[in-house]
C-alpha positions as CSV (number, residue, x, y, z in Angstrom):
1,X,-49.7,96.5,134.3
2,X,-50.8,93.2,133.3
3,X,-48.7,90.5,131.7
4,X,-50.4,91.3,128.5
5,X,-49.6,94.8,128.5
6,X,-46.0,94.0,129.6
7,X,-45.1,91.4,127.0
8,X,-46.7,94.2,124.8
9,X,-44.2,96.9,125.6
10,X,-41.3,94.9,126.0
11,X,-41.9,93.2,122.2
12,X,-42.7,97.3,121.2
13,X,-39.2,98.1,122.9
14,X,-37.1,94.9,121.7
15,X,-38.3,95.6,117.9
16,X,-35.0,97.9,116.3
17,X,-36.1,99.8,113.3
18,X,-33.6,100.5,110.9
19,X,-33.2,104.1,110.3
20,X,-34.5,104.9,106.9
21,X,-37.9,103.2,108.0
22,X,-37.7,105.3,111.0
23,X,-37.6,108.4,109.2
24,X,-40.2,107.3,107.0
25,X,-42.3,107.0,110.0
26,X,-41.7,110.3,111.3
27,X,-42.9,111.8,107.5
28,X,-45.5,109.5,107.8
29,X,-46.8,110.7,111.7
30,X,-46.4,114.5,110.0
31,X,-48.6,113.3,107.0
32,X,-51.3,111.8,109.0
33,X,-50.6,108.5,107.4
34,X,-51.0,106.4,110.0
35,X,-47.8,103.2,109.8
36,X,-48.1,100.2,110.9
37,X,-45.9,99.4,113.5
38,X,-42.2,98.5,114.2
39,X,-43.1,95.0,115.7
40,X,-45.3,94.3,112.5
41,X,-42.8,95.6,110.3
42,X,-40.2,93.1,111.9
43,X,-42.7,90.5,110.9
44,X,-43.4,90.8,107.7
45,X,-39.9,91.4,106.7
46,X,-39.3,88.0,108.4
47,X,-42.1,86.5,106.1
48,X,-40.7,88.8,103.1
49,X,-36.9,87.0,103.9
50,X,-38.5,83.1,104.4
51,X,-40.5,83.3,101.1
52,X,-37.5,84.3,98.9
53,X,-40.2,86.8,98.2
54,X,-39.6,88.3,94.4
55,X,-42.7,89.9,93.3
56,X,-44.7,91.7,96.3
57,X,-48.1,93.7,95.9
58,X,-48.8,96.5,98.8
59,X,-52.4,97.9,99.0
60,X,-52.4,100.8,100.7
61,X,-48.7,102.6,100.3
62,X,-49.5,105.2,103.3
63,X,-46.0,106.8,103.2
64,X,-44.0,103.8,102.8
65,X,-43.3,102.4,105.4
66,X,-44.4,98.6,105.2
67,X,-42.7,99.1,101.9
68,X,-39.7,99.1,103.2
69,X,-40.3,96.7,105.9
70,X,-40.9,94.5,103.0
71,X,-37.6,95.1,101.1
72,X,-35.7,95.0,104.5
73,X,-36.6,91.5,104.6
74,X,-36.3,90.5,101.1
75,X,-33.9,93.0,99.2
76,X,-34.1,91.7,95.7
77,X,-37.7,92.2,95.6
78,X,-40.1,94.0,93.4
79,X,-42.7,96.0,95.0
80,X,-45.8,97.3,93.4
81,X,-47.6,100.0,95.9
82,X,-51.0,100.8,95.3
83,X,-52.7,104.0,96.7
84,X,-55.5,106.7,96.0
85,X,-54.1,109.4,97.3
86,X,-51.3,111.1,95.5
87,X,-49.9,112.9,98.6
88,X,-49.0,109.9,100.2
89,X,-47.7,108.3,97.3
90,X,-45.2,111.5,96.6
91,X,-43.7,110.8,100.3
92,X,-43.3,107.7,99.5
93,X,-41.3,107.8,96.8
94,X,-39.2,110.7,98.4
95,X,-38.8,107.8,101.3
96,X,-37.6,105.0,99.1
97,X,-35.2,107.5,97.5
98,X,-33.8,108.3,100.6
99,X,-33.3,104.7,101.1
100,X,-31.6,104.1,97.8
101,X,-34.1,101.7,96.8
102,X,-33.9,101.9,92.9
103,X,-36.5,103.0,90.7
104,X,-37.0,99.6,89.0
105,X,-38.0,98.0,92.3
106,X,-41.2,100.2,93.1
107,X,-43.6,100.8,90.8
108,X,-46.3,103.2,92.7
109,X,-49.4,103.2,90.9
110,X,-52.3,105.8,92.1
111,X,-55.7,105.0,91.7
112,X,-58.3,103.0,93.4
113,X,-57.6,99.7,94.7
114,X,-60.9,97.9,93.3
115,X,-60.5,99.6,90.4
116,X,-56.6,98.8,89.7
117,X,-56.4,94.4,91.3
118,X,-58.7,93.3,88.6
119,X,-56.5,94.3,86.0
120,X,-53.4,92.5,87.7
121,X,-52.7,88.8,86.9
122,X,-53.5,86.0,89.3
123,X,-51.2,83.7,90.9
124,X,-48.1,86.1,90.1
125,X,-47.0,87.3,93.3
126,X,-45.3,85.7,96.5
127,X,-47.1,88.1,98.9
128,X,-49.3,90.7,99.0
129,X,-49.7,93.2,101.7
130,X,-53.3,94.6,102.4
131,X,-53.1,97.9,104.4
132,X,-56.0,100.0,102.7
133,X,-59.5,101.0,103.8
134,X,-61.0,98.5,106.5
135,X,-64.6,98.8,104.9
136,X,-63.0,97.0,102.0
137,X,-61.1,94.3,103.4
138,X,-62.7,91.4,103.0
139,X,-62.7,92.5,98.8
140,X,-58.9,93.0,98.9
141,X,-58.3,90.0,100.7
142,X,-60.1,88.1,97.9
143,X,-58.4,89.6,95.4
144,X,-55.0,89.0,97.3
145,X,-55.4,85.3,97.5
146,X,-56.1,85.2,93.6
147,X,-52.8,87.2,93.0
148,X,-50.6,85.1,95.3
149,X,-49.3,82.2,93.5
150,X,-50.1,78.5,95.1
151,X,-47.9,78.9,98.5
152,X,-47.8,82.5,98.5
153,X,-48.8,84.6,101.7
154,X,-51.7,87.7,102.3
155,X,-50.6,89.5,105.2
156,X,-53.3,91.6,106.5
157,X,-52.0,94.1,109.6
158,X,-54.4,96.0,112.0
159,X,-56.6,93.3,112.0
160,X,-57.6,93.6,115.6
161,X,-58.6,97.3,115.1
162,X,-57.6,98.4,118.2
163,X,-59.2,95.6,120.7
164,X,-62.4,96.3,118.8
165,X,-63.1,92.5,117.1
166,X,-62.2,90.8,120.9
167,X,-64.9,92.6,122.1
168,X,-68.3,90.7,121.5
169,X,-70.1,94.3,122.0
170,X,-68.9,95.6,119.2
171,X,-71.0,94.8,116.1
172,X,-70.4,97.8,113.3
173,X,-69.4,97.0,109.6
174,X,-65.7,97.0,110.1
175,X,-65.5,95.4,113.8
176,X,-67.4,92.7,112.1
177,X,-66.0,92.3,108.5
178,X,-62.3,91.8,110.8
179,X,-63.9,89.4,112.7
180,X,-65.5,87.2,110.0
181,X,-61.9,86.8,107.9
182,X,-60.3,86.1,111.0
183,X,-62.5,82.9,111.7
184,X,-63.4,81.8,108.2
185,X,-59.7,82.1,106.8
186,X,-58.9,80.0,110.6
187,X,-61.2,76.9,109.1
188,X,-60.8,77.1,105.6
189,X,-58.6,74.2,104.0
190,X,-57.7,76.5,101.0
191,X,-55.5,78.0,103.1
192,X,-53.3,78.3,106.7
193,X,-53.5,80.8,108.9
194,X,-51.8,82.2,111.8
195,X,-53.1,85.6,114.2
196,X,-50.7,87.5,115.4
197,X,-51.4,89.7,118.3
198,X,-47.7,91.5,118.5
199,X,-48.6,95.4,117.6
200,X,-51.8,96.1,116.0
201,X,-51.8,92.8,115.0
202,X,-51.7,90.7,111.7
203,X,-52.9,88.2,110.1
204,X,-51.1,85.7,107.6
205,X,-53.0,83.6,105.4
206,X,-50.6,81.2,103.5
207,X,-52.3,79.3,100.4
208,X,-52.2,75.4,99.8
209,X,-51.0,74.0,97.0
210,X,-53.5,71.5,95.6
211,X,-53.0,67.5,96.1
212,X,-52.3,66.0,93.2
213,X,-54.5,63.2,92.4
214,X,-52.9,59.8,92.5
């Protein structure tokens, strides 16, 4: 095993999930809604706890797992979950019952993601979580960074699908569309960013306030 794979495993085995997210993982693994993992959960809470974070968009619910991840970190939050399919939405809210999260502080609205973040108002949120389809990332991300308010953070996890976008091989849609945000949202000055390789990955994109002119 190479140092890589070892600090790997040892940051997967140092990570202590609290019980209620674990067993929303385990309904998630029996839904076929694949989580994110423990060591990216630990890191967005982390983010979630540093922000203050009050007002928190997820985009993708799965089975409500970063949900929760999030609300570990900052308990006074609001979360608003969006996700197409119903199934996974139902867990979810079974999940965040379990944890005695109370109603007013999920809203879980089902529909389409492109369909649903137009409608939402801009610079209104701390952070938003985007956990849906790849194909679309690059759209959600966009429409994140328009919802965050100036300082706010978009937290994108499984960005480096799987070793896929460090191989220079791999050209298809997704592969490529993960590695494009990575390096443009790297040099843009509208925002900073940061890559995570811990778990799947994940990458946080902070915005910049604007200078005032003097």
């Amino acid at each position: 095993m190479g140092d890589h794979d070892a600090n790997h495993r040892f940051a997967a085995e140092a990570t202590v999930e609290p019980d209620h997210i674990a067993r929303a993982r385990a309904h998630a693994l029996e839904l076929g809604a694949a989580p994110i993992s423990a060591e990216v959960g630990a890191q967005i809470a982390v983010i979630a706890a540093a922000s203050q974070a009050l007002n928190i968009v997820e985009i993708g619910t799965g089975a409500g797992v970063s949900g929760l991840w999030l609300l570990h970190g900052s308990p006074r939050a609001t979360l608003t979950s969006i996700d197409n399919e119903p199934e996974h939405l139902g867990v979810a809210r079974r999940v965040f019952a379990d944890a005695k999260i109370p109603a007013a502080r999920a809203r879980f609205i089902t529909g389409r993601a492109k369909e649903v973040l137009p409608r939402m108002n801009e610079a209104s949120y701390d952070i938003v979580l985007v956990d849906a389809d790849p194909e679309g990332v690059i759209e959600y991300v966009e429409h994140g960074l328009r919802l965050v308010r100036a300082g706010g953070t978009v937290l994108i996890p499984r960005v480096l699908a799987g070793g896929a976008v460090a191989d220079p091989v791999r050209r298809d849609a997704v592969t490529s569309a993960y590695r494009s945000l990575i390096h443009e949202t790297q040099s843009s000055p509208a925002v900073i960013g940061a890559l995570s390789i811990v778990g799947e990955g994940l990458l946080q994109l902070t915005t910049v306030p604007e200078t005032p002119v003097r």
